[in-house]
C-alpha positions in Angstrom: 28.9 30.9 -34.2 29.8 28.4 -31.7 29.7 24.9 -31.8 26.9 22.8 -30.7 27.4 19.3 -30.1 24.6 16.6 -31.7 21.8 14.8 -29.8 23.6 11.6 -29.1 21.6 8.4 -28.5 22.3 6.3 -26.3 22.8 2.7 -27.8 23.4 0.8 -24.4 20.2 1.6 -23.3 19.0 -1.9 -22.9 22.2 -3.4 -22.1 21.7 -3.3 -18.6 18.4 -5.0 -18.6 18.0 -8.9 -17.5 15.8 -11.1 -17.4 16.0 -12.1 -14.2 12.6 -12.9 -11.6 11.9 -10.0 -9.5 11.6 -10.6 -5.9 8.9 -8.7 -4.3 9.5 -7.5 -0.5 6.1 -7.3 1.7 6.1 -5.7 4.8 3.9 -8.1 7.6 2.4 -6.2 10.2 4.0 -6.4 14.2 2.8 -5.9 17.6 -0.5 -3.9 17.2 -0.3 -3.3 13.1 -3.4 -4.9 11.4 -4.0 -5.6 7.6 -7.5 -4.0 6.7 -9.4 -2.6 3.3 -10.5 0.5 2.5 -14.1 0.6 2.5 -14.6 4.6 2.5 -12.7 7.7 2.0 -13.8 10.1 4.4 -12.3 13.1 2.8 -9.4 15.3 5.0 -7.2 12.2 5.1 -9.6 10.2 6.7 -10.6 6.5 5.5 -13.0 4.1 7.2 -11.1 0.7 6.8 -12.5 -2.7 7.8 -9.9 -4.3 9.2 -9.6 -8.4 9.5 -9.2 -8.3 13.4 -12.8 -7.4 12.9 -13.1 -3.8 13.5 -14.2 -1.1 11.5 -11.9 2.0 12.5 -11.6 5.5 11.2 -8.0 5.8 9.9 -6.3 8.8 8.9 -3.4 9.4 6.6 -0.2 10.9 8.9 1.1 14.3 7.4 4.4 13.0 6.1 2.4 10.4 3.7 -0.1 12.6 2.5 1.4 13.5 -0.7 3.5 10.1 -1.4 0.1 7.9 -0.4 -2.8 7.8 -2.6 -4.8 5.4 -0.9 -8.7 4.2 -2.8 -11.6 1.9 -1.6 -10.9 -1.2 -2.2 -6.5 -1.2 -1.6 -5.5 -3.5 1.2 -3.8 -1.3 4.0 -1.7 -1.8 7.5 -3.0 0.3 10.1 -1.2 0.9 13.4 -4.7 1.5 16.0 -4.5 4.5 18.6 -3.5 3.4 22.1 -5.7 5.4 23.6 -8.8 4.8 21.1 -9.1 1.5 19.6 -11.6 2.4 17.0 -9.0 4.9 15.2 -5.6 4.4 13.7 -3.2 5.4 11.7 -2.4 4.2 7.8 1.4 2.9 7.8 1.6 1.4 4.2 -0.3 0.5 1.3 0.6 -2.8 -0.4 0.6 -2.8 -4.2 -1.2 -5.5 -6.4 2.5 -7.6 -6.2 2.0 -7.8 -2.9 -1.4 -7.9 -2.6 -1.0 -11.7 -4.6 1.9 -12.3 -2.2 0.2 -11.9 0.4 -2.8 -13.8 -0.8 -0.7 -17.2 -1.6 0.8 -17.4 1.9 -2.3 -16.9 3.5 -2.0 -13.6 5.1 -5.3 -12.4 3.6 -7.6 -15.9 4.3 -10.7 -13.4 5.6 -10.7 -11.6 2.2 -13.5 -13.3 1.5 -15.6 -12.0 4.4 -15.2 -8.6 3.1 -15.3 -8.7 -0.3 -18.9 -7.9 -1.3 -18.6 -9.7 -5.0 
């Protein structure tokens, strides 16, 4: 019968944890990207987003972030609008909660208020 080596553990699992701050990088939005929330899935990769240059534009997920983007009403999103057809666009990135309080406390998100129903 040959020899099987044990299950070894491994002990030094939590020796490379610190317990330093993490630093949370947010992506701003440049030249035509806007910040906006989801206010409706559509269904077929299509969301209507109100977005805080005032707007409400049909935004659709691009096919390369269809499966790695699960977008939901309510996330805060940067759209990049259509050249050619300013009330459509295209979803770029969705900020996590992290970022979403980033955001909020250096006053990239001061019209939340307008949009939040609550």
């Amino acid at each position: 019968m040959p020899y099987k080596k044990p299950f070894k553990k491994n002990k030094n699992k939590n020796k490379h944890q610190t317990n330093q701050p993490t630093f949370v990088r947010v992506r701003l939005p440049r030249g035509r990207e806007v910040l906006g929330i989801v206010k409706q899935r559509l269904g077929s990769s299509r969301l209507s987003i109100n977005c805080f240059d005032g707007n409400t534009r049909v935004c659709r997920i691009p096919g390369r972030l269809k499966r790695s983007l699960w977008v939901r009403e309510g996330n805060i999103v940067l759209i990049e609008p259509w050249e050619y057809d300013n009330d459509k666009g295209d979803i770029l990135y969705k900020y996590s909660k992290s970022q979403v309080q980033w955001l909020k406390n250096k006053g990239h998100l001061d019209k939340l208020s307008e949009f939040q129903e609550f």
